[in-house]
C-alpha positions in Angstrom: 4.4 -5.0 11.0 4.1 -3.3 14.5 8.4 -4.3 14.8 8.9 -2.5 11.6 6.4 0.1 12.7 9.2 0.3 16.0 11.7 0.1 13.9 11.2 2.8 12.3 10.8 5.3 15.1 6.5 5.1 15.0 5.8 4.9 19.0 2.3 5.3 20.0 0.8 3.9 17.4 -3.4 4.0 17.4 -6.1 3.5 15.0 -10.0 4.5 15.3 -12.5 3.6 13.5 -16.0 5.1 13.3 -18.8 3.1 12.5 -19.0 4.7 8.6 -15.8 3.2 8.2 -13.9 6.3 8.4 -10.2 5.3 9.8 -7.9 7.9 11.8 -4.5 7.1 13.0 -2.3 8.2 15.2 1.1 7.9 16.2 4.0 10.0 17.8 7.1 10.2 16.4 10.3 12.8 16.4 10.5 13.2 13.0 7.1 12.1 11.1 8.5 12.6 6.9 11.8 10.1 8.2 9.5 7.7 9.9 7.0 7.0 6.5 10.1 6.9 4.4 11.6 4.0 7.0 8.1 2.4 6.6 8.0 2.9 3.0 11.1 1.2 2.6 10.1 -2.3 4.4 9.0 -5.4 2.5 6.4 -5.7 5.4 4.9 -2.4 4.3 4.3 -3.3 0.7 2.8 -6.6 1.7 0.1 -4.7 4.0 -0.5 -2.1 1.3 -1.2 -4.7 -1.1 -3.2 -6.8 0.9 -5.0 -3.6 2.4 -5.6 -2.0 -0.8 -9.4 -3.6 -1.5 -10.2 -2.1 1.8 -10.2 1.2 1.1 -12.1 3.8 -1.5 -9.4 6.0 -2.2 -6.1 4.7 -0.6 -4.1 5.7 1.8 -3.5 9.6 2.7 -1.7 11.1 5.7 -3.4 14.2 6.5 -1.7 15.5 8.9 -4.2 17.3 11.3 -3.2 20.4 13.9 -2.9 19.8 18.1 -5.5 22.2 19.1 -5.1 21.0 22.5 -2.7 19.2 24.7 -3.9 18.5 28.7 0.3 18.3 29.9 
């Protein structure tokens, strides 16, 4: 997964999790929209979706949240 995540242009990948079970990712990328379509196009993907499916209330979403704030 994390050479397909490379692979696919995903650098800086990070996940949090708060204690409600509330998950937030984040990653950096130069173009986000061709970067999920590399993913979405990898065998490796599909297996994790699969197997990560039970996990999760509503699936999978990428909302995409605003830079308020950058310190460079």
């Amino acid at each position: 997964m994390l050479a397909a995540l490379r692979d696919a242009g995903w650098t800086n990948y990070s996940l949090f999790l708060r204690e409600d079970g509330m998950l937030i990712g984040y990653c950096e990328t130069d173009d986000f929209e061709a970067a999920q379509r590399a993913m979405e196009a990898t065998d490796v993907n599909a297996r994790w979706q699969a197997e990560m499916a039970p996990l999760f209330e509503r699936g999978l979403s990428f909302d995409r949240l605003a830079e308020v704030f950058h310190l460079d």
